[in-house]
N, C-alpha and C positions, 0 to 999 in steps of 0.2 A: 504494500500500500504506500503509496508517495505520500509525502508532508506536505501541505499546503499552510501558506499563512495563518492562523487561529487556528492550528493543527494542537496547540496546549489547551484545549478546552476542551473539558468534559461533554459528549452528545449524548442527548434520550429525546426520542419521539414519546407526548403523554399524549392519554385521549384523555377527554370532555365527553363520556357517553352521555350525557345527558343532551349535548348536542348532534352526537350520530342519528343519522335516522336513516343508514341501511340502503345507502345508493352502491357502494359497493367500487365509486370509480377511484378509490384509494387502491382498493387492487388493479382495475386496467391501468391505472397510468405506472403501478406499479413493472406489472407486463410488460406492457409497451416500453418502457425504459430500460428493461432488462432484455427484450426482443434485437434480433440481426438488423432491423429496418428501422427503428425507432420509431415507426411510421403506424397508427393507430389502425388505420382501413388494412395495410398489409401485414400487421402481427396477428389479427384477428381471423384474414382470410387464410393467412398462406401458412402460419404459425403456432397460432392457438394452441397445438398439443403440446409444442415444442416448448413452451414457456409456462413457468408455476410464476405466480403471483405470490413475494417474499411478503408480502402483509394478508390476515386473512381478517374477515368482516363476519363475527358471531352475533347469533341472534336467537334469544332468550326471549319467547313472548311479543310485548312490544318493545323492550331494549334492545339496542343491536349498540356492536363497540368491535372497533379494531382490534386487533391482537398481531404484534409483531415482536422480533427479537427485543428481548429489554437489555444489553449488553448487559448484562450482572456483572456485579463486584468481582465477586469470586468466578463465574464464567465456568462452571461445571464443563459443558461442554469441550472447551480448553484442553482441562486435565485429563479430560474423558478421551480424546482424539489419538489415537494410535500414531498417526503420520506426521503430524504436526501443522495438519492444514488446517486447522482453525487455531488461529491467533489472534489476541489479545491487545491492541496497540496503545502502550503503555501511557500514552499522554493524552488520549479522548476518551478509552474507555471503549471505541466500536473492535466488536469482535467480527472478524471476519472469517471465511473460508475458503481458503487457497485452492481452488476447482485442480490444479494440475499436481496438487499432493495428497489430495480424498480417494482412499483408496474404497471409501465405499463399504465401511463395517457398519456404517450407522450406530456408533456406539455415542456420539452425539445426540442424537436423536432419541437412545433411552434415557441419555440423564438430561435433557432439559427441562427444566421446572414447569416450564411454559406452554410447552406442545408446538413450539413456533417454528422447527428446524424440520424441514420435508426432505424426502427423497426427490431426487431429479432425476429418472430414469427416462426421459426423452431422449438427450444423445448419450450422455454419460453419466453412469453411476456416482453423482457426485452430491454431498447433502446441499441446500438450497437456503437461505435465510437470509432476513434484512441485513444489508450493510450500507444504510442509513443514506446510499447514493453519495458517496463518498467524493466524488466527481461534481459536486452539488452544491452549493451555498443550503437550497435547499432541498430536502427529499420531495421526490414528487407523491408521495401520498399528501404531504402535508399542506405543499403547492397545490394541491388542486381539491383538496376537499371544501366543498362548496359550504359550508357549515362550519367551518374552520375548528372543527374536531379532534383534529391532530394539532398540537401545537409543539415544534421543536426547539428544543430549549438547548443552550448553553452554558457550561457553569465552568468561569476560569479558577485558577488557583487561589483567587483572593474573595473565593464565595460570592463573587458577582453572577447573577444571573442574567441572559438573553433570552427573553422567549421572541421567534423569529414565526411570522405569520406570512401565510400564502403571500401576501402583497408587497412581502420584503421588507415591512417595516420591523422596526427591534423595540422591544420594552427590557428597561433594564429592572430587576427588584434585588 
């Protein structure tokens, strides 16, 4: 994973389930941004099996709420990874997984607390999970939830807080 500028601040996606209401397009932009085409009409048409949506959208009655990786502290999955493709990045907190070092035990996947780490067996057995669009100012779940549901937050070393909204503005607390 490269460093980018604000690369020393803690990242977590929260939801506001009180504000979901279950459209679900936190998953397609999720798709679509992790799709060959980046392209909404051709991930959908040409792709769709090819691509797992690294956020999923539960729904309990009338509550529905995102559910995506919460990097943990501790990062179970980490210690759990036989290969070393899931890693840790010591100064934001986002854990990732290394597609070309997952050998595919899924031992990941029994110990996450969460239930948020899939199987990708479209081309390669490789586990699947948020890694918060790293590439991003900000993640496209949170950029495009129309409800602003997701809200992604920054927390630097001096317990400052960012929370960063679809429209790119920052609140500090």
């Amino acid at each position: 994973m490269r460093e980018r500028p604000g690369d020393n601040k803690m990242k977590k996606i929260y939801i506001q389930e009180e504000y979901c209401i279950g459209c679900r397009l936190c998953e397609i932009y999720c798709q679509v941004k992790h799709s060959k085409s980046k392209k909404i009409i051709k991930a959908f048409r040409e792709e769709k099996h090819d691509i797992l949506s690294r956020v999923l959208v539960e729904e309990i009655g009338y509550n529905s709420f995102a559910i995506q990786c919460r990097h943990c502290e501790d990062a179970p999955c980490v210690d759990a990874c036989i290969s070393g493709a899931m890693q840790k990045n010591k100064n934001t907190g986002v854990v990732i997984c290394d597609g070309d070092k997952c050998v595919g035990c899924w031992s990941c996947i029994m110990v996450c607390p969460y239930g948020v780490i899939r199987r990708d067996v479209s081309s390669r057995k490789v586990a699947s999970k948020c890694d918060l669009c790293v590439d991003e100012d900000i993640p496209e779940c949170v950029k495009n939830c129309p409800n602003e549901a997701l809200k992604f937050v920054e927390k630097d070393k001096n317990k400052e807080i960012q929370v960063k909204t679809k429209d790119g503005s920052q609140k500090l607390h």
